[in-house]
N, C-alpha and C positions, 0 to 999 in steps of 0.2 A: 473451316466450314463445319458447323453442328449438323449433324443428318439423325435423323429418325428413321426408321423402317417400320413400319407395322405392316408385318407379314399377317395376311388376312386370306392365306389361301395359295395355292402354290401359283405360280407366273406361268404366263400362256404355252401352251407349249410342252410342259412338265408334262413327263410321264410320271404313272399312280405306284402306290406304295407294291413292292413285291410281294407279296403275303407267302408262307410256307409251301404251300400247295401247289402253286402258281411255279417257284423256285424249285420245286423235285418237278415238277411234268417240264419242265424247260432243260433241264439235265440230268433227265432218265435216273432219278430213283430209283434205287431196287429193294423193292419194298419187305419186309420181315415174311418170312415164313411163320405162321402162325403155333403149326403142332411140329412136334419132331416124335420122332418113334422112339421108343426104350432102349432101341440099340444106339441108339444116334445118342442119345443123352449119355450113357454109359461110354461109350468112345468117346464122347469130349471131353469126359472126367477123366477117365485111364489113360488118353491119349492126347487128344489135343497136339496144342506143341510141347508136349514131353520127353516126345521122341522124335522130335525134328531134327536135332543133332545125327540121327544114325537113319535117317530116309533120304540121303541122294544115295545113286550107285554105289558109290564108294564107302561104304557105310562102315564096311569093315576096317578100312582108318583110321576111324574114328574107336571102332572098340580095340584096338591096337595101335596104338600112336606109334610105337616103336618102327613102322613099315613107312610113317613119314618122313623120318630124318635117318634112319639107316643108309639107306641109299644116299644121302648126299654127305654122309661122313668122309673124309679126306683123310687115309689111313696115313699121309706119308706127314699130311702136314696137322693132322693132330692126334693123333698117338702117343708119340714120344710127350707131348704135352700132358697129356689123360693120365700117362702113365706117371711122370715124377707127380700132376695135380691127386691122382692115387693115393702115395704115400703121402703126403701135405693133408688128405683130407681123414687119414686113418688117423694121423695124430692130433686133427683138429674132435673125431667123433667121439676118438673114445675116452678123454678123460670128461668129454658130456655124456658119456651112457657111464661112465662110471658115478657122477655126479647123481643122473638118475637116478642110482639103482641103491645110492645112500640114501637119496630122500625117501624113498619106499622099503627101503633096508632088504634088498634085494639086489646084489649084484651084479650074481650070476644071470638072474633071467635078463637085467637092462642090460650088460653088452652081448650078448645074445641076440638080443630084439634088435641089434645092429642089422644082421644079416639078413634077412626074409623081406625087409622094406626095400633095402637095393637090389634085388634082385626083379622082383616083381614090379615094381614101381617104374623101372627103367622098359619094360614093356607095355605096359597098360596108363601110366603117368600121361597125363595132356602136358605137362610142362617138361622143359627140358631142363630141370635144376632137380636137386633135391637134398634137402636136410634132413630128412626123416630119417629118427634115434637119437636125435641129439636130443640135449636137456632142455624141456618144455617144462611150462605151469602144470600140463597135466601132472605132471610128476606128484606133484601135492596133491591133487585130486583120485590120483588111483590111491594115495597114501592114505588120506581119511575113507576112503571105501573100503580097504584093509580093515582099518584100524576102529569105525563106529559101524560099519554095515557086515562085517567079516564076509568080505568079499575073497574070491578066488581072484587068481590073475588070468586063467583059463577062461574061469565065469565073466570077468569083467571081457577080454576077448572077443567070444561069442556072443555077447548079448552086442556089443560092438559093432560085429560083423551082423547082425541081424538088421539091426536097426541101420546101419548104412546102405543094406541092400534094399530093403521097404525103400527106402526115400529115392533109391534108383532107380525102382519099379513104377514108382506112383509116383503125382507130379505132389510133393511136399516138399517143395526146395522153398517154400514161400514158409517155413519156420526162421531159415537163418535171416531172411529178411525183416526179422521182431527184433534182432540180435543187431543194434543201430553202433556205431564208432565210437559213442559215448559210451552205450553198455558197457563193450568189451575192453575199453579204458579203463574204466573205472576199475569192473569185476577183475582186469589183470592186477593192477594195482594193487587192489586187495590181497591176489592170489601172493605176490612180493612181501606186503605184510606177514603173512600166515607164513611161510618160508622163512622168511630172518626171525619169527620165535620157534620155528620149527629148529633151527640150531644156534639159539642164544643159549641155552642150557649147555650145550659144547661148550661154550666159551667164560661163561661163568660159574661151573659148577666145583663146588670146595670138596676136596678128597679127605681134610682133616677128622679127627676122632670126635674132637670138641664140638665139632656142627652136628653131630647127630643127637645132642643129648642136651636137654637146657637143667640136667640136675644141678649143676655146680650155680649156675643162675639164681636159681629154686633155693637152696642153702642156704645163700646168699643174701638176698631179696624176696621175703618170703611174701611178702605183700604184695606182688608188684601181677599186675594181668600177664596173662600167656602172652599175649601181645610182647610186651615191653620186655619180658623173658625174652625171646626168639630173639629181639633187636639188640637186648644187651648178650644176652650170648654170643651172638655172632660178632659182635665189634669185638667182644674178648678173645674171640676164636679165629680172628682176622689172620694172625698174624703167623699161628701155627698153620692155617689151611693154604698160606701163598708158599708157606717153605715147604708144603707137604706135596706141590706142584711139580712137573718135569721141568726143569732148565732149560733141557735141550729141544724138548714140543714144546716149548712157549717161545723161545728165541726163533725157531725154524717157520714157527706159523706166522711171527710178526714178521720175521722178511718174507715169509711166503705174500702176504696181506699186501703190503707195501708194493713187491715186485705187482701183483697182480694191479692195483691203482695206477700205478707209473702206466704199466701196458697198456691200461683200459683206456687212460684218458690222455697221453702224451704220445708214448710212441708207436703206439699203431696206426696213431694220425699219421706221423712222422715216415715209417716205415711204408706206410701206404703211400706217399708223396715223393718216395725217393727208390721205391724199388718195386711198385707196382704189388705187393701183397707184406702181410704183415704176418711175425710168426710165432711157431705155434705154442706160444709161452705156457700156458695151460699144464700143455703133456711134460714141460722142460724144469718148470718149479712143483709137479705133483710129482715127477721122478727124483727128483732131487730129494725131497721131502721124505721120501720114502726109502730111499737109499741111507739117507741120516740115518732113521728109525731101525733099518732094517740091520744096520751093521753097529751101530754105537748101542742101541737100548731092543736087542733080541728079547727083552724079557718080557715088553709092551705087545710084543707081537705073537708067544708061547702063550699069557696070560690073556689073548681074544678066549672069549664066549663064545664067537659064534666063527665057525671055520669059515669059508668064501669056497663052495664046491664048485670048480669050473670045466667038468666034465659035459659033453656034449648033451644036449638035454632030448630027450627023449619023447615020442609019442606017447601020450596018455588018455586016460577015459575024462570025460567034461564032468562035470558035477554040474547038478540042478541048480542053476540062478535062484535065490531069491526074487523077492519085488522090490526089496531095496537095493540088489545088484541089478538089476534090472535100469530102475531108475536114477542111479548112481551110472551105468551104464549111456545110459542116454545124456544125460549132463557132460560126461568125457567125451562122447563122440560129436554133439553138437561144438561145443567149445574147441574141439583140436581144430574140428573141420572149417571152423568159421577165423580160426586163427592162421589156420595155413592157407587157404586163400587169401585171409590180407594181406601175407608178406608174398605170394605167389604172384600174387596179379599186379602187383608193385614191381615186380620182378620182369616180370613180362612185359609190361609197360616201357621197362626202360629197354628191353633187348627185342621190342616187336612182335612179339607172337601170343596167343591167346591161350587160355586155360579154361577150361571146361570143368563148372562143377559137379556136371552129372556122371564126368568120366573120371572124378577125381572122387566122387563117392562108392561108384564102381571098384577102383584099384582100391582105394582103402577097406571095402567090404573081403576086394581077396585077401590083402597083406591079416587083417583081423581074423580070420577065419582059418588062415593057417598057423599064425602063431596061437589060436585057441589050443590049437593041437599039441603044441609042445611045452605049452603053458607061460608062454608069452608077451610082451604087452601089448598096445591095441600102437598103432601109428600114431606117429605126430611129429609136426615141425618145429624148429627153434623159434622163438616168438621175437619179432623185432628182428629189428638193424643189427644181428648179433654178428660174431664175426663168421660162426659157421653159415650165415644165410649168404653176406657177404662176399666170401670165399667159394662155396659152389658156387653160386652165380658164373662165377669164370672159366668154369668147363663144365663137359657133357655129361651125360648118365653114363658111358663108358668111363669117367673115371670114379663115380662112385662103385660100378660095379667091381670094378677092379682095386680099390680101395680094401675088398674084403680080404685081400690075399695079405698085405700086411698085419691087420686089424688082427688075424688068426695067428700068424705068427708070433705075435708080441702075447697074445692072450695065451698059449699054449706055451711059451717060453717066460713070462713074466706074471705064470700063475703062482711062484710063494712068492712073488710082493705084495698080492693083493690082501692078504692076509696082514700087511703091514699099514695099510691105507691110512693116512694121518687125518683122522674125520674132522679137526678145526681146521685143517688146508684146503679140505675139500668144500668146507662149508663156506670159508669164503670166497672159493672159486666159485661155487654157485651162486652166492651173492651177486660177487660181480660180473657174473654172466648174463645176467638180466639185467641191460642196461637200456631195455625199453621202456620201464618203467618210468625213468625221469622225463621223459618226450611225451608219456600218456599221462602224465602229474598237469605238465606245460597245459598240456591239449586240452583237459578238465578245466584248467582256470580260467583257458579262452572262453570253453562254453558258457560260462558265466556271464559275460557276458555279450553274447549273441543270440541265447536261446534258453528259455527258463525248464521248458522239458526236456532237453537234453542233458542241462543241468541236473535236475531232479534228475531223472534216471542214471547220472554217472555215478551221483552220491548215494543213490539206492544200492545199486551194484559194488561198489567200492564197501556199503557196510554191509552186506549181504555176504559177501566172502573174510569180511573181517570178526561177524558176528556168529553166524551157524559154526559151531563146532564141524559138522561134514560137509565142507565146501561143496560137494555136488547137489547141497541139496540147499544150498544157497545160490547155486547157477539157477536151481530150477525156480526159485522166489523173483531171482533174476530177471529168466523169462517170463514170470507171470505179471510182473510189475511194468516190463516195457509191453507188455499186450493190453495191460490195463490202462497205460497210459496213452495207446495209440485211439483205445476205443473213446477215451474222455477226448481226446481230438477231434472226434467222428462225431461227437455229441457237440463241440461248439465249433460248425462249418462257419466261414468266413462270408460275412454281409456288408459287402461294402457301397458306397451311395456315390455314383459317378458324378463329373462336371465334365460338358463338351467341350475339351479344347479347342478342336476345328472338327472341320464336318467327317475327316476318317477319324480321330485322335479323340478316347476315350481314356480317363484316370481318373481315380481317389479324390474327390471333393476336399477335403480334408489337406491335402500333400498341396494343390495345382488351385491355381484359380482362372477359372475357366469362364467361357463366353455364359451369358443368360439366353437359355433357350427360348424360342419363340412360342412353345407353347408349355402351358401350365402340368406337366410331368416330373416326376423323379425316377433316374434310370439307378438300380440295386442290380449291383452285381452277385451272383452266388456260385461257391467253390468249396468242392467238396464234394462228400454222400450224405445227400439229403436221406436221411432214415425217419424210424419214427420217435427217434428221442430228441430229435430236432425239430419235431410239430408244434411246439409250444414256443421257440427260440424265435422261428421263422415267422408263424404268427404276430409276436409283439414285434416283430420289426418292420412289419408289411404295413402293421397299423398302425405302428408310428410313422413311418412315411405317408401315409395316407390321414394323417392329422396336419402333415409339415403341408403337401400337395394343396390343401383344400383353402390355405394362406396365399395360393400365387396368385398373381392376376390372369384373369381370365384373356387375354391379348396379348401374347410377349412385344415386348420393344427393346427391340436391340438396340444398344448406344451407350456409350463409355461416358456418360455424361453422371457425373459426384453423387447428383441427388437421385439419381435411380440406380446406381449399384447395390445399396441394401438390399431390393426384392429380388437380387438372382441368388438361388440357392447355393452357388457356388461359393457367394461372397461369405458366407454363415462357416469359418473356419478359425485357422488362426488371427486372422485380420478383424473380421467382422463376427457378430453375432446378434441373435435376434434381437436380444434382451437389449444390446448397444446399436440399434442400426439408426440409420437418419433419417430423416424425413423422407419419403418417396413417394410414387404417384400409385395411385390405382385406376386402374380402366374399369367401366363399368359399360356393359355392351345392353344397348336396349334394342325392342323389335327392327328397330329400321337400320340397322348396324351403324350407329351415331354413335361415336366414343366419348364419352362425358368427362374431364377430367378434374380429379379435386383432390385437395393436400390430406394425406392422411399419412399414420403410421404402420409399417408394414405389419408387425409385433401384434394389430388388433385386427383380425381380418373383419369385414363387414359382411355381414348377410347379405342375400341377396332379399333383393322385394317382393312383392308378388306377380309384379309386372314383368320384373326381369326374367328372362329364360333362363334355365338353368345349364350351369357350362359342365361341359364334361373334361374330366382331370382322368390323368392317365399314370398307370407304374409299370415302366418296363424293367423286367427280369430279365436282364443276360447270364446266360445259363448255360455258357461257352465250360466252362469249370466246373460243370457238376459232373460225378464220375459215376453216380449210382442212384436211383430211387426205389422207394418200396410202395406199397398199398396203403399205407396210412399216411402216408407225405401226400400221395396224391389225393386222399381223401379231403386233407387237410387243406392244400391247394382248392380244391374247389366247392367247398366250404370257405376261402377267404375271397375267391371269385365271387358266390355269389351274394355276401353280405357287403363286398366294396360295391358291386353294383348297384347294387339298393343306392347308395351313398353316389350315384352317377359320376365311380371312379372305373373306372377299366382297367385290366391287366393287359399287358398285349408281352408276348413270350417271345425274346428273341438268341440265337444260337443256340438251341436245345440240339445237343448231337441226337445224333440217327439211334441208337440203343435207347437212350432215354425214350424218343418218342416211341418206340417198336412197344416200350414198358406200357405207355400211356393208351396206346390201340386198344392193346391183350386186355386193358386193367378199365377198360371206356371210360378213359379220362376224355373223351374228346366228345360226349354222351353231354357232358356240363357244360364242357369249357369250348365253344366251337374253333375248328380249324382258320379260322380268319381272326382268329388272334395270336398267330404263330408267324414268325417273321424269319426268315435267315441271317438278319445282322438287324445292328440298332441302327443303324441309318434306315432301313428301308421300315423298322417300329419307328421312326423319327416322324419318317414322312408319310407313315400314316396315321398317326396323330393328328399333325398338325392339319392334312386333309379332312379329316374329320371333323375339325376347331374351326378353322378357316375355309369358308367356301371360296371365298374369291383373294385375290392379293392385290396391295395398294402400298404406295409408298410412298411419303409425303416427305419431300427435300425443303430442310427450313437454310439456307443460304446464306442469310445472316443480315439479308434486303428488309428492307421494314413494309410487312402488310403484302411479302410476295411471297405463296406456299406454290409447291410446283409438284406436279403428280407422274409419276414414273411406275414403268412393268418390273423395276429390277428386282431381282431377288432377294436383295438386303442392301442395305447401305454402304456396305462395302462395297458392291459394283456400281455406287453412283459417280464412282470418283475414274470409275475404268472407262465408262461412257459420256458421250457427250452430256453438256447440264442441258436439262430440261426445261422445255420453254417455260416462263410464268404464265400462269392462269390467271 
C-alpha cells in the first residue's frame, strides 16, 4: 500500500513547540549574574580551579605526596627488593648521566645532577617512579644554549626554577596544552637528528698530516677549483689517515656498537621474557671499553685536553641570565616537562595511580633551584620506552633514593677512569639509547594520514629542530607555529547541514540519507568558537542555505515513493544531486489550503504568484558545539536575522548552552533576535516550525482502491499501518 501524509498541522491532541523560555521556567534556570566585583574577577583568574588540587583538608598530601605511600610501604617485603633494585638502578643511571654530560661536554656537573633529583623528588614527586638524570633530548638542548647563547648551567638552572614556579602559582598550564603528540614527535625526532651529527665528527674524523693541507694537490693540479682540490686530496690522503687511526679504539668501539644493537633489539626482549628484567649492559661494555683504553693505550688518556674534575661541587654566586638564557630557558623547561608526563602518565596508567602536573612543576621548581646553587642541570626524564623508564617502573622512590649510595661509590672510586672515557663508545650508547625515536618516525607517518594539521605541525617541528642551529629557539618556533595553527582552526569552525534520520536521530546530510522533513527548513549544525574572524564564513553559509531552503516545497510529503525523493534535501549527496534529480512534484498552497499538483523539476523553483500567500522557510542552528562567542559574531548573527527575515526565512536557535546565552543577555542580542526563537533541542525547533507552516493536519491514505481516498488524524504515514485503515469517504 502507497500512503501519503501531508502533515498540515500537528494531530489533535499535540502538545506546542517548547520554546527556551518556557524550558528554563519548567526547570529552574539559574539565571547569570550580571556584574561581578574586581576581586571576584581577579580570584577567577589567580584562582579558580588552579588550586583545587590542595583545597580539601588534606591538602598537605597533596604538597607532600611522600605522607601518601610511606605509611603503606612494607619494610619486610620490599626492602630487600628497593635495595638490590638500588644497585641495578645506579648501574642503569650513570652511564646515562655520563652520556649526558658528553653531549654538553660536562661531566662532572651531569653525574652530579644525579643526586639532588632523588632526593627531593621522592618527597614532593605525585608519581611513584622516577628517571630523573638519566640521558634526555634536553641534553642537546642545554648543549646549544652553551654553545650559541653562552649560557651558564647555574643560569640555565635558575631561570628553570623561575619559570616552573610562575606556572605553579598561576593557572598557565594551558601552554603545554599547544604542545599536541605530533609536535613533540616530530620536534624529538629532530632533537635525534641534531644528536647523531652532534657525534658523526667522532667517528669520521682523519688524524693524518695529508688532510690538513691541499698543497701537494695544488702542485699537482694547478687548474683544478678548491673544490676538486679538497676531493682529490683526500682520496690521496685516504689511506695514510685510516693507518694514522688507533687499532685498538676502532676494534673496541665496533664491538662496543654491535654489543649495544644485539641488546637494544634482541636480547633485552629476550631477557625480559625469561627473567623478568634485563641487564645493565650499558655500564658492562662502557667499563670494558675503558678498561682496554685505560690499561693497553695510557698515552690516550695522559694526552686528554680536558681533565674530568670530579670533586664534590660547591655553592656558588648565580650570574645574571641573559634574554637568550632566559628564553633558551623556557624552551628546556617546557619540553622536559611536557616529555616527562608523557612517559609518566603512561606509567601511571599501567600501575593505577595519577600524576599531578601542578605538583610535578612544584617539585621540579625545587630540584632546579637547588641545583642553580651548585651549578647544576635543571631535571629531566629519559624520553620513551627507554630501558631506565622501564626498569624504575618496577620499584619505589626508596630505591632510587638509595640508589645514591652506590652511584658515589663507584664515582669517588672510579674517578681516573673517567678521564679515559672512550667518546665513540659513548656516542653510540647514546644513539641507541633513544630508541624512541623509531615509534615517533611510525606515529608521524600515521598522521599522514588521518589528519593534515597534525601532519603539518610534526613536519614543522621535525625541521624546526633540524634547521635552527639553537634548538631552543626552534622549540620556540615550535610553539608558535602549533598556536598558529590552532588559531587558523578557530578561524574555520565546522558548518554542517543535518538530515532527520528519525524523530531523536540527527546527522551529516552528506554521510546518511535521511527522511524528507515535513516542512520546508534546513537544519546547520555549528562547532566550535564562533569569533569574529568567522563573521564572513558563517555568513556565506547561512546564505547559501537559505538559497538551497527557498527551492523546497512549501508542504512537505512524506513518502518513499522514486518520483519525489529528489525534493528532500537529504537526497542531494552522494546518491543524488540537484543538477541530476528527477522529475518531482511541487505543492503549491492557495488561500483555501487546496493543494494544486503539477510536474515540474525541483532544480527550477517556481515563484510564487500574487495570489499565492507567501510561505515561511525556516534555518535552524544547533548550536549544541559552539564553545565561545564574541561581539562581532553576534552582531553579525543579527545582521543575517534580520535580512533573512525580509526574505520570510526565520532563524529559530536550538541547543544554545547556558554561557553562550548569559553572552547574548550581557551583549542584547535578545534586543534583535527575540526569545521565541530559542528552542532547547531541534525537535521542539522541528515542531515549531511546522506549527507555524501547518495550521491544521490531514492525511490522505491512497490504498491502491481505484477513486477511494480516505482521511485520517495520524501523524504520518507511518502510523497508518499501526492503526486500523480508515473508512472510505
Amino acid at each position: 500500500m502507497d500512503s501519503i501524509s501531508l502533515l498540515v498541522g500537528p494531530p489533535p491532541n499535540a502538545s506546542r513547540a517548547l520554546n527556551q523560555d518556557d524550558f528554563d521556567t519548567r526547570y529552574n534556570f539559574a539565571k547569570y549574574r550580571k556584574k561581578k566585583t574586581n576581586t571576584e574577577l581577579i580570584k577567577q583568574f589567580a584562582i579558580g580551579d588552579n588550586w583545587i588540587l590542595y583545597q580539601n583538608p588534606n591538602s598537605w598530601t597533596q604538597i607532600l605526596p611522600i605522607t601518601t605511600w610511606i605509611n603503606k610501604y612494607h619494610v619486610k617485603d620490599t626492602l630487600g627488593k628497593d635495595i638490590l633494585g638500588a644497585l641495578y638502578l645506579s648501574l642503569l643511571l650513570l652511564p646515562q648521566a655520563i652520556g649526558f654530560g658528553v653531549v654538553i661536554n660536562d661531566v662532572s656537573s651531569a653525574v652530579y645532577s644525579l643526586f639532588i633529583p632523588q632526593i627531593i623528588y621522592a618527597f614532593f614527586g605525585s608519581a611513584q617512579h622516577s628517571s630523573l638524570g638519566a640521558l634526555s633530548f634536553t641534553s642537546i638542548m642545554i648543549y646549544c644554549s652553551i654553545e650559541y647563547s653562552k649560557s651558564q648551567l647555574s643560569s640555565i638552572s635558575l631561570c628553570c626554577a623561575i619559570i616552573q614556579l610562575i606556572q605553579f602559582l598561576l593557572p598557565l598550564e594551558f601552554i603545554f596544552s599547544y604542545i599536541s603528540t605530533s609536535a613533540l614527535s616530530g620536534f624529538s625526532v629532530g632533537l635525534f637528528i641534531r644528536i647523531v651529527f652532534r657525534f658523526l665528527p667522532q667517528f669520521l674524523v682523519f688524524r693524518g698530516h695529508d688532510c690538513k693541507s691541499t698543497t701537494a694537490v695544488g702542485i699537482l693540479l694547478p687548474n683544478t677549483t678548491n673544490d676538486v682540490k679538497r676531493v682529490l686530496q683526500c682520496f690521496y690522503a685516504a689511506v695514510p689517515c685510516l693507518r694514522s687511526a688507533d687499532t685498538i679504539l676502532i676494534i673496541a668501539t665496533v664491538v662496543a656498537a654491535i654489543v649495544f644493537i644485539i641488546f637494544k633489539w634482541r636480547l633485552s626482549r629476550l631477557l625480559m621474557s625469561k627473567i623478568g628484567f634485563s641487564a645493565p649492559h650499558e655500564f658492562f661494555v662502557l667499563l670494558a671499553v675503558t678498561l682496554i683504553i685505560f690499561f693497553f693505550q695510557p698515552d690516550v688518556a695522559a694526552q686528554s685536553t680536558s681533565r674530568i674534575d670530579l670533586s664534590i661541587p660547591k655553592i656558588g654566586l648565580w650570574a645574571l641570565p641573559s634574554w637568550a638564557t632566559f628564553f633558551d630557558s623556557f624552551a628546556i623547561s617546557i619540553y622536559a616537562m611536557t616529555s616527562h608526563m608523557q612517559i609518566t602518565k603512561s606509567i601511571a596508567e599501567e600501575k593505577m595511580y595519577k600524576v599531578h602536573r601542578k605538583q610535578e612543576l612544584f617539585c621540579f621548581s625545587i630540584i632546579s633551584f637547588l641545583s642553580s646553587l651548585f651549578g647544576l642541570l635543571p631535571p629531566s626524564s629519559s624520553y620513551g620506552s627507554s630501558q631506565v623508564n622501564i626498569e624504575s617502573s618496577k620499584f619505589s622512590l626508596v630505591a632510587n633514593v638509595l640508589s645514591l649510595i652506590p652511584t658515589m661509590l663507584m664515582v669517588h672510586f672510579g674517578a681516573p677512569l673517567f678521564n679515559s672515557l672512550p667518546i665513540c663508545a659513548i656516542g653510540i650508547m647514546i644513539i641507541t639509547s633513544f630508541n624512541g625515536w623509531f615509534s615517533d618516525l611510525k606515529s608521524i607517518r600515521e598522521i599522514f594520514y588521518s589528519s593534515t594539521w597534525d601532519a603539518a605541525i610534526a613536519v614543522a617541528a621535525l625541521t624546526s629542530a633540524v634547521v635552527f642551529p639553537n634548538v631552543c629557539t626552534g622549540f620556540i618556533f615550535m610553539l608558535f607555529c602549533s598556536v598558529f595553527a590552532v588559531s587558523l582552526k578557530v578561524q574555520f569552525p565546522r558548518m554542517e547541514v543535518l538530515a532527520k534520520l528519525s524523530d531523536t536521530h540527527f546527522s551529516e546530510e552528506n554521510r546518511y540519507e535521511g527522511d524528507c522533513l515535513d516542512t520546508p527548513l534546513r537544519i546547520i549544525r555549528l562547532s566550535g568558537p564562533l569569533l569574529s574572524v568567522n563573521c564572513e564564513s558563517v555568513r556565506a553559509e547561512l546564505f547559501k542555505q537559505a538559497v538551497v531552503v527557498k527551492g523546497l516545497i512549501g508542504i512537505g510529503i512524506g513518502t518513499r515513493t522514486a518520483s519525489l525523493r529528489s525534493q528532500c534535501p537529504s537526497a542531494v549527496g552522494p546518491k543524488f544531486s540537484i543538477q541530476e534529480s528527477v522529475t518531482a512534484r511541487e505543492s503549491v498552497n492557495l488561500s483555501a489550503n487546496i493543494t494544486i499538483i503539477q510536474e515540474c523539476d525541483v532544480s527550477v523553483a517556481l515563484p510564487p504568484s500574487e495570489d499565492t500567500p507567501a510561505i515561511v522557510r525556516f534555518l535552524v542552528l544547533s548550536m549544541n558545539g559552539v564553545t565561545g562567542i564574541d561581539k562581532d559574531m553576534l552582531t553579525c548573527l543579527s545582521q543575517i536575522y534580520g535580512d533573512l527575515s525580509s526574505e520570510n526565512i526565520k532563524i529559530l536557535m536550538a541547543g544554545v548552552p547556558a554561557f553562550i546565552r548569559d553572552s547574548m543577555e550581557l551583549l542584547g542580542f535578545y534586543n534583535t533576535v527575540p526569545r521565541t526563537q530559542f528552542f532547547p533541542n531541534v525537535q521542539e525547533a522541528l515542531l515549531s516550525a511546522r506549527n507555524t507552516v501547518l495550521p491544521f493536519h490531514m492525511s490522505v491514505s491512497m490504498n491502491g482502491y481505484r477513486d477511494v481516498i480516505a482521511l485520517s488524524c495520524a501523524a504520518s504515514n507511518a502510523d497508518l499501518h499501526r492503526q486500523p485503515s480508515p473508512e472510505a469517504v
